[in-house]
C-alpha positions in Angstrom: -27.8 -93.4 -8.2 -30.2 -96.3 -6.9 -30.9 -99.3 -9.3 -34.2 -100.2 -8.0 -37.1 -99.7 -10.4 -38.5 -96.1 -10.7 -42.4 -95.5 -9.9 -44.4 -92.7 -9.4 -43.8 -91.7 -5.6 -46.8 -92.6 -3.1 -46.8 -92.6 0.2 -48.6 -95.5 2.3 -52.1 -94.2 3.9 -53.2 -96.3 7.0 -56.0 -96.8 5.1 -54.7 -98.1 2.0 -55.8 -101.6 1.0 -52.5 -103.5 1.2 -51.2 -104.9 -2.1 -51.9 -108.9 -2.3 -48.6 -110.5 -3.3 -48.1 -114.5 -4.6 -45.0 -115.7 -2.6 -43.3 -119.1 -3.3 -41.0 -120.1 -1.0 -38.6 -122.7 -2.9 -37.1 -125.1 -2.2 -33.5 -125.6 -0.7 -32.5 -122.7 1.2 -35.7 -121.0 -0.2 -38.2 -121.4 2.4 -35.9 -120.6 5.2 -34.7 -117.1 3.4 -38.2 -116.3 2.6 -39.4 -116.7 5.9 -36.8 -114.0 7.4 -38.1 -112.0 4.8 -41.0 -111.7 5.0 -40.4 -111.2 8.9 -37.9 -107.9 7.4 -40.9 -106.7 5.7 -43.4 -107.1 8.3 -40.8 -104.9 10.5 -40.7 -102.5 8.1 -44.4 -102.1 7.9 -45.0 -103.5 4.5 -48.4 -103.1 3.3 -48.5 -106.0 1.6 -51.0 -109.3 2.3 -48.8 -112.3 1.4 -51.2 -115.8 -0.6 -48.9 -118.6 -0.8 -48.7 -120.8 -3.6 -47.2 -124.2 -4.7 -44.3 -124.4 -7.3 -41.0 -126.4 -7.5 -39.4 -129.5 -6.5 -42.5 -130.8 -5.3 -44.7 -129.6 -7.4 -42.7 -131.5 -10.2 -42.6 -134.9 -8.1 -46.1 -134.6 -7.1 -47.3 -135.2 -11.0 -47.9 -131.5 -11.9 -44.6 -131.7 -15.0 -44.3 -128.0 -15.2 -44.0 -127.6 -11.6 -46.5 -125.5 -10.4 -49.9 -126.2 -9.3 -52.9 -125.4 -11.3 -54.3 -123.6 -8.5 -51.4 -120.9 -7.8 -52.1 -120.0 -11.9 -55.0 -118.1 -10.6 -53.4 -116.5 -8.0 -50.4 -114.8 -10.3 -53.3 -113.5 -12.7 -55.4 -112.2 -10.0 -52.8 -110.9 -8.1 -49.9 -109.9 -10.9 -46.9 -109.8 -8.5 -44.8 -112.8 -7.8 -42.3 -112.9 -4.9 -40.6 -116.0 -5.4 -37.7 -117.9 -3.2 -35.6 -120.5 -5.4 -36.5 -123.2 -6.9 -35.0 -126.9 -7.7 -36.3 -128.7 -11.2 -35.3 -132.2 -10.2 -32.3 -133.6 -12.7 -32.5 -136.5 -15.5 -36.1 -136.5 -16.2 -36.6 -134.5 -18.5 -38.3 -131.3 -16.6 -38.6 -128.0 -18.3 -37.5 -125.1 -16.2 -40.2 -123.3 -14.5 -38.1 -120.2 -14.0 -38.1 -120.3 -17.8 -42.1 -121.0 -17.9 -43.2 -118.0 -15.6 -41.4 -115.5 -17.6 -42.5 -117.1 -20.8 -46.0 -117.4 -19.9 -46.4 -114.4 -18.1 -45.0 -112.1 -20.6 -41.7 -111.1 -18.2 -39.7 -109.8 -21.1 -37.0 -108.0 -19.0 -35.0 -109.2 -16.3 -33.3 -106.5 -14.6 -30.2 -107.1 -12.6 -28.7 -104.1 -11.0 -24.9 -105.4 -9.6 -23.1 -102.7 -6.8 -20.0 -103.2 -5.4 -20.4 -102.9 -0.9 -17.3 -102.5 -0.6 -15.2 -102.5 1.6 -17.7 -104.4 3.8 -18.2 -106.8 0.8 -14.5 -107.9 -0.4 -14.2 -106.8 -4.2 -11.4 -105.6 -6.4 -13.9 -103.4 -7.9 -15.4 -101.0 -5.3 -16.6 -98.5 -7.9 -18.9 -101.2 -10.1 -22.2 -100.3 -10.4 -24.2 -102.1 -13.5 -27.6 -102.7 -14.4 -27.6 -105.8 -16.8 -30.8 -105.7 -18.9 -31.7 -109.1 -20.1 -34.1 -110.4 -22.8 -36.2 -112.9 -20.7 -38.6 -114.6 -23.6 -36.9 -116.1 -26.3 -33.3 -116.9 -28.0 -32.0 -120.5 -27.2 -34.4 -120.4 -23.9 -37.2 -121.1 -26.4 -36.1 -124.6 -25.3 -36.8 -125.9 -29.0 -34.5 -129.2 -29.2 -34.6 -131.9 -31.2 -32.3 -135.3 -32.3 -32.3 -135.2 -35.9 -29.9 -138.2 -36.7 -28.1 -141.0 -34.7 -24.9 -138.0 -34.4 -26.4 -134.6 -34.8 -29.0 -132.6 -31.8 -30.4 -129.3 -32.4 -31.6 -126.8 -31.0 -33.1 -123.4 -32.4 -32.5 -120.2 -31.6 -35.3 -117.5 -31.9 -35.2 -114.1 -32.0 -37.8 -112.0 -32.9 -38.0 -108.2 -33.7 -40.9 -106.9 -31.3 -39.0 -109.0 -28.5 -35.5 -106.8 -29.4 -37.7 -103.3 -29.4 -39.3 -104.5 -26.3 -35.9 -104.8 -24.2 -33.8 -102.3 -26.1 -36.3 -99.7 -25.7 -36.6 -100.5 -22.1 -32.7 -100.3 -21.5 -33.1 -96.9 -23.0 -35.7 -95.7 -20.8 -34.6 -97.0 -17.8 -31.1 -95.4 -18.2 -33.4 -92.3 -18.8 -35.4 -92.8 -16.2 -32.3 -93.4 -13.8 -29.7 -90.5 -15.2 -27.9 -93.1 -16.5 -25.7 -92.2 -18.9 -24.2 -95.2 -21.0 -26.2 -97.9 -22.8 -23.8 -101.0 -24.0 -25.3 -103.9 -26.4 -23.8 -106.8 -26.6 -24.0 -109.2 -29.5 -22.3 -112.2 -31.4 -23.2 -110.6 -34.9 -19.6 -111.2 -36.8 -21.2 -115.2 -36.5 -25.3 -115.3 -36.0 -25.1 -112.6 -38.4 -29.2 -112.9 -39.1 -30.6 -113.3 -35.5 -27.7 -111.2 -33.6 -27.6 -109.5 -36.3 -31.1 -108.4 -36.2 -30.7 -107.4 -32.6 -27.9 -105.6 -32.9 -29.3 -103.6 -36.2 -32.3 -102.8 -33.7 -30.2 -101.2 -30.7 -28.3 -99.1 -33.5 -32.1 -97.7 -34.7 -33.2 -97.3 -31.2 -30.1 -95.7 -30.3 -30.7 -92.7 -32.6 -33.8 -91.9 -30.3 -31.7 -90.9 -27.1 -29.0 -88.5 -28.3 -28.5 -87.7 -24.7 -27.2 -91.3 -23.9 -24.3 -92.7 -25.0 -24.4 -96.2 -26.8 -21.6 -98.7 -27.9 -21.5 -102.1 -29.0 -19.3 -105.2 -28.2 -19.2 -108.5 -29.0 -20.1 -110.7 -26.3 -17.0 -112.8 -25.7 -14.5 -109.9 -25.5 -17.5 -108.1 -23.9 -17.5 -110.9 -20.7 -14.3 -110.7 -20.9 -14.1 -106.5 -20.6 -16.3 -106.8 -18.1 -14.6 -109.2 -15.8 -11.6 -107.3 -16.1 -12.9 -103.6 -15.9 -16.6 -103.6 -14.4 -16.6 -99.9 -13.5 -16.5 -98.6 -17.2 -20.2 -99.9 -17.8 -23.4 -98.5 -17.2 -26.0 -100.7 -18.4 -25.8 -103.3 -20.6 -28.0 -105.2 -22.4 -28.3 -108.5 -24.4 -30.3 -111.5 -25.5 -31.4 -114.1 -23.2 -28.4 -116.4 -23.0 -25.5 -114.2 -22.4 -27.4 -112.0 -20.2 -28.0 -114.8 -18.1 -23.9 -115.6 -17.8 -22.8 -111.9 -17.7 -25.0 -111.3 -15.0 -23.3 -114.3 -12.7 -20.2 -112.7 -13.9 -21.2 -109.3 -12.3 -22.1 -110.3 -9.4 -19.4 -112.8 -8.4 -16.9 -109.8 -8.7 -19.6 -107.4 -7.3 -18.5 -109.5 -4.1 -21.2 -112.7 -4.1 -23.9 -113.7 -6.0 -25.5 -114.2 -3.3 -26.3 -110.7 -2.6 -28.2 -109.8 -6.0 -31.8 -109.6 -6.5 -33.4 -109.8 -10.2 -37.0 -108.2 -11.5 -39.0 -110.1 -14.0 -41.5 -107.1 -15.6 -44.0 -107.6 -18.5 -46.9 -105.6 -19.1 -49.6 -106.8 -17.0 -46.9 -109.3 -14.4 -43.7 -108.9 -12.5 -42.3 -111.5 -10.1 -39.0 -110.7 -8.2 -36.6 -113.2 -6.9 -33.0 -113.8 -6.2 -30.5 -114.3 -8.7 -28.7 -117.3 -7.2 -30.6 -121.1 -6.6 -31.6 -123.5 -3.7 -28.1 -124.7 -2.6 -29.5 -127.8 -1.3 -26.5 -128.4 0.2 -26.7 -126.0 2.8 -29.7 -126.3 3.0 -31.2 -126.5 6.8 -27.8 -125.2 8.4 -29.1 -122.1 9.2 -26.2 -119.9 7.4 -27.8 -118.9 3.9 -27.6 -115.2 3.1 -30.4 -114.0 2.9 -29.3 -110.3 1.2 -30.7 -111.4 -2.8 -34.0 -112.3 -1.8 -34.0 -109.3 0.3 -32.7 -106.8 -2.7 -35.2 -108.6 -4.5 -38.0 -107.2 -1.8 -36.5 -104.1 -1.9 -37.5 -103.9 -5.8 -40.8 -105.0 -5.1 -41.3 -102.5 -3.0 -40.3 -99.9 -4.9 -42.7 -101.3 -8.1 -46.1 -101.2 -5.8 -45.4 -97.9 -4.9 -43.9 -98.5 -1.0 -40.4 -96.8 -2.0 -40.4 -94.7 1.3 -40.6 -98.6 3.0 -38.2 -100.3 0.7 -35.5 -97.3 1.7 -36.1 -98.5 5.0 -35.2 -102.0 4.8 -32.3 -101.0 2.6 -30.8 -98.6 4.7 -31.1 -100.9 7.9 -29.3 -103.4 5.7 -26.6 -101.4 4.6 -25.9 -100.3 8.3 -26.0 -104.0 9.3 -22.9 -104.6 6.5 -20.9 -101.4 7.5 -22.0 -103.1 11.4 -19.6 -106.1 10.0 -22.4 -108.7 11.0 -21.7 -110.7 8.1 -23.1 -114.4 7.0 -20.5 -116.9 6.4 -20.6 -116.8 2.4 -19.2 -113.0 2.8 -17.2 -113.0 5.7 -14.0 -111.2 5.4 -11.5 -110.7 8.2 -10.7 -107.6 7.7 -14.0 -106.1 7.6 -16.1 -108.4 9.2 -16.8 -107.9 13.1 -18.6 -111.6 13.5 -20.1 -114.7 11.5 -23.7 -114.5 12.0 -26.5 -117.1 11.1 -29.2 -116.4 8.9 -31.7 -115.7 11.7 -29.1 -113.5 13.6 -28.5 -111.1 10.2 -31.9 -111.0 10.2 -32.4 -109.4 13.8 -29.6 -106.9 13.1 -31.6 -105.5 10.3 -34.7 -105.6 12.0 -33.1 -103.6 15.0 -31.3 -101.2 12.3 -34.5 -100.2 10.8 -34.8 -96.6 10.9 -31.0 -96.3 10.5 -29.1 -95.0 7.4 -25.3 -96.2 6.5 -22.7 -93.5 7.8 -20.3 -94.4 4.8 -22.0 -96.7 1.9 -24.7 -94.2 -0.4 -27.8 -94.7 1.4 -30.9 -95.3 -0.4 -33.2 -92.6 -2.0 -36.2 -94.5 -3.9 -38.8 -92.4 -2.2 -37.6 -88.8 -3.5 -37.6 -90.5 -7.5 -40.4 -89.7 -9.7 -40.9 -91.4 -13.0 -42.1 -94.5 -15.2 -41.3 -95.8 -17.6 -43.5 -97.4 -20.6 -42.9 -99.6 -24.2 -45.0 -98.8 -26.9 -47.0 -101.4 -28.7 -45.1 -103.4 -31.7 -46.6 -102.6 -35.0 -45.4 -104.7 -37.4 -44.5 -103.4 -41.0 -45.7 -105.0 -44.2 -43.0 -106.5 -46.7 -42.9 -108.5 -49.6 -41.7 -112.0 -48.5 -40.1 -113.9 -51.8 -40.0 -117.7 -51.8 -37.1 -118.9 -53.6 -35.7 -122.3 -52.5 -35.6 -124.6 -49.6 -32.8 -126.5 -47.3 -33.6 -130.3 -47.0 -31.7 -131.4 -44.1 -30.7 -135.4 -45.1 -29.9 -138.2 -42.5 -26.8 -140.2 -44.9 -24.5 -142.3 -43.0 -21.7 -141.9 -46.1 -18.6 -139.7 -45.8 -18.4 -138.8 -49.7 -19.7 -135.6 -50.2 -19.0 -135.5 -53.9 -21.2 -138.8 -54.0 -24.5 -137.9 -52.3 -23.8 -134.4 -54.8 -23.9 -135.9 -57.7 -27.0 -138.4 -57.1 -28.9 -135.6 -55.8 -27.5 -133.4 -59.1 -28.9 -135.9 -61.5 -32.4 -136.5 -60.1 -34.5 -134.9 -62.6 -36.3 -132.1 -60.7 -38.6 -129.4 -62.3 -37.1 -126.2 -61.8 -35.1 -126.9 -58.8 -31.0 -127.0 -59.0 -29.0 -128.1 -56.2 -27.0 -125.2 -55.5 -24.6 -126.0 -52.1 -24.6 -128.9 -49.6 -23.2 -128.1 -46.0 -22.2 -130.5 -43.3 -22.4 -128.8 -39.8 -22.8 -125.2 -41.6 -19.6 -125.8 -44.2 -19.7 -126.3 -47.7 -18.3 -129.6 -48.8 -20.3 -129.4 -52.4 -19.2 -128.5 -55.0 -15.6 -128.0 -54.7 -15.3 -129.2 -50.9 -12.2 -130.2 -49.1 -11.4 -133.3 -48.0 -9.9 -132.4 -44.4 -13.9 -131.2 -43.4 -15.1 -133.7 -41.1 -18.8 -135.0 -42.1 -21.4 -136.5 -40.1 -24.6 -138.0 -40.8 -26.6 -134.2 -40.9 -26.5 -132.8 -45.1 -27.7 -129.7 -45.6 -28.8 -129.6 -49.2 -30.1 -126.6 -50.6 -32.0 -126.2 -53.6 -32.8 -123.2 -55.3 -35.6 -122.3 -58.0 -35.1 -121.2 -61.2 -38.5 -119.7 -61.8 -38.5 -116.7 -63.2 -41.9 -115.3 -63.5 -42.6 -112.0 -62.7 -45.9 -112.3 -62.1 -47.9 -111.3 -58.5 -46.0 -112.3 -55.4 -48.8 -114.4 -54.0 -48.8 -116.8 -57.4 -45.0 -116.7 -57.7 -44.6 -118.5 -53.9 -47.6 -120.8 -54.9 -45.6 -122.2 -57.8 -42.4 -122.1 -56.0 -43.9 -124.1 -52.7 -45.7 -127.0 -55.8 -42.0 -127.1 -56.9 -40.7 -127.7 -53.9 -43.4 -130.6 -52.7 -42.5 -132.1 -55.8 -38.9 -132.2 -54.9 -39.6 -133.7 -51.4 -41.6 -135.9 -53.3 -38.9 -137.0 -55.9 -36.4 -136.8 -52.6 -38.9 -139.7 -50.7 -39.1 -141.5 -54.1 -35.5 -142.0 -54.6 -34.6 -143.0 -50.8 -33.5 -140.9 -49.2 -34.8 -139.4 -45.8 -35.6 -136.4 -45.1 -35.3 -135.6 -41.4 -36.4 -131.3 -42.0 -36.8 -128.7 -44.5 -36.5 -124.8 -43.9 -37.9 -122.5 -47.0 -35.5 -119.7 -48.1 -37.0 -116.8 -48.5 -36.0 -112.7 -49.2 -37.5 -110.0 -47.7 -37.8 -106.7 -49.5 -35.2 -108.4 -51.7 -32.4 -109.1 -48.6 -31.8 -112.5 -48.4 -33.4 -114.0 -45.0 -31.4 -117.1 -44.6 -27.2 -117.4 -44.0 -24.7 -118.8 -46.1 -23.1 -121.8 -45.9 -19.1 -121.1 -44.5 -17.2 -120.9 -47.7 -20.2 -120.6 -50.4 
């Protein structure tokens, strides 16, 4: 079964309009992999009319800090398909990742990464692995929220959000409906992050119940890697949040045979932008002998989403013939299976002159006889009754008694407000702490209310929230400093905040 995305079949008409498409060539290897390409897809018959726009390395050095150029904005809107080559952000200064700003900005909530083994043309101890890893693309520690609280302690928050879980879970669903798929695995870190994997692992379990037809299992994610390194062919698709998706998909691919050969999709609502999975290798940058075969894969997608399947078989048939031909670039060159090391320019030439060809023993490709889509409702949000009832005043104190900074917070007279727990790097140390816990200069203090009217939510959080500037208040009066606070509230009565390890 092909892992390309699945449109509505439609055939190319000589007198359709060709499909305008923003391409970025990169930097590194980028521009020189882009250009053969694009020179693939012009072979092929591509009816597509390429607008080229600025991003990267030199977009960065060239004053423009989020690396692209306010110009090539306008293009991706008007145009809503990116084809982009990789990209370098330049190290030490400070740059956020554009990669990480086009998906963001433009709404690019699933990254799809399809991983097939070519073997035995492509060396692999896995010749049967074929896995679509569905990755959330928008939030979780990619948020890129940091901050340096104290002289010891950096943070940085991890978000995850319920419509951006029903957005990707559903789509996993669908595309393993859309595709005959017939396994769904989620993978989570819920026995720790018990609120935010929590919440996306609660979500897969209620979307789960929608497609009785497809089987769905859950694994935590380290003994999920670790499953999947060791037995790839038992999974189907996967998917996950942001961060592991983005280390289990490397982890595919490398014993798919090469990262080098994988393509990703970016897909939002209104955007998608398509590129390779693997970056600029500066280092070879120039030497002619970059494979080109993820960009390509990554065409081959993009085909397949502007309705140009019957085309995007083309090029991928040609380019399975041209592996089963053994004309292989150095970075998957095998001996056994390999007839001759060829440059980038020369794999490019054998695909061109296999176009029309099919592979006599790898699965050929079929996107032009699928019909299908595939669509995600809107969010709707529903109403619950959010409870104030404490706060968390994270405290900079360069002391190492626990018991100490306890008791001078215990006796400041506040109204209403009891110190309940402090925690130093997420363990309890007061009350009743022990004195092996290491403590730095980070105290989480948390102070609960003791308000007990009943009366309407709205009023009860209003006196709760004066209670609680009155203790930051008292807290700024009496020294010490207050570096963050994070309210604690309950929703529909379940507590919406963690624990500290051993309260």
């Amino acid at each position: 079964m092909s892992t390309q995305l699945l449109h509505e079949k439609k055939r190319i008409k000589e007198n359709e309009n060709p499909t305008k498409i923003a391409i970025a060539k990169g930097d590194g290897i980028g521009p020189e992999i882009m250009d053969v390409v694009l020179k693939i897809l012009e072979a092929a018959g591509a009816n597509i009319e390429t607008e080229f726009i600025e991003l990267g390395e030199k977009s960065y050095l060239s004053g423009h800090t989020s690396g692209i150029h306010p110009s090539a904005w306008e293009t991706i809107k008007k145009n809503k398909i990116i084809f982009k080559a990789p990209i370098t952000t330049p190290q030490g200064k400070g740059y956020k990742s554009l990669n990480v700003t086009l998906r963001k900005s433009l709404g690019l909530f699933a990254n799809v990464r399809p991983v097939q083994a070519y073997s035995p043309y492509v060396s692999t101890h896995f010749p049967n692995l074929d896995v679509v890893i569905i990755r959330e693309n928008e939030e979780d520690l990619y948020a890129g929220i940091e901050h340096r609280q104290t002289q010891d302690v950096y943070q940085c928050l991890k978000l995850i959000t319920r419509p951006g879980c029903e957005k990707i879970i559903r789509y996993a669903f669908e595309y393993a409906k859309a595709y005959g798929r017939k396994k769904v695995t989620c993978m989570v870190k819920d026995n720790i992050m018990k609120i935010t994997d929590g919440l996306f692992h609660s979500v897969f379990k209620e979307i789960a119940k929608e497609y009785p037809n497809i089987k769905s299992s859950s694994q935590i994610i380290d003994i999920g890697s670790a499953r999947l390194a060791a037995n790839p062919e038992s999974y189907d698709v996967i998917v996950t949040t942001n961060l592991y998706g983005d280390i289990i998909s490397d982890i595919a691919a490398e014993i798919g045979g090469s990262v080098g050969m994988c393509g990703s999709a970016n897909i939002g609502n209104k955007v998608a932008m398509f590129e390779a999975i693997h970056g600029s290798a500066p280092d070879i940058a120039g030497k002619g002998i970059a494979n080109p075969s993820g960009l390509l894969n990554a065409a081959i997608s993009m085909l397949a989403h502007i309705d140009q399947s019957n085309i995007a078989d083309k090029i991928k048939n040609a380019w399975l013939t041209t592996l089963e031909q053994g004309y292989h670039t150095i970075d998957i060159y095998d001996k056994n299976h390999s007839k001759e090391i060829v440059s980038t320019v020369d794999f490019t030439e054998r695909i061109i002159q296999n176009l029309g060809k099919e592979p006599e023993n790898l699965e050929k490709s079929d996107l032009s006889n699928g019909s299908g889509s595939i669509s995600i409702p809107e969010y709707k949000r529903q109403k619950q009754n959010k409870k104030l009832v404490g706060v968390d005043v994270f405290i900079d104190w360069q002391g190492n008694d626990a018991n100490f900074i306890g008791q001078e917070l215990s006796s400041l007279d506040l109204y209403k407000m009891k110190l309940k727990m402090i925690t130093n790097r997420g363990v309890k140390v007061f009350p009743n702490g022990m004195d092996e816990t290491y403590c730095t200069d980070h105290w989480r203090c948390r102070f609960i209310s003791e308000e007990t009217i009943t009366s309407k939510k709205d009023s009860y959080n209003k006196v709760i929230s004066e209670q609680i500037i009155s203790l930051l208040f008292k807290l700024h009066e009496n020294g010490f400093d207050v570096i963050k606070t994070e309210n604690l509230y309950e929703f529909d009565e379940i507590r919406g905040f963690s624990l500290g390890q051993g309260e």
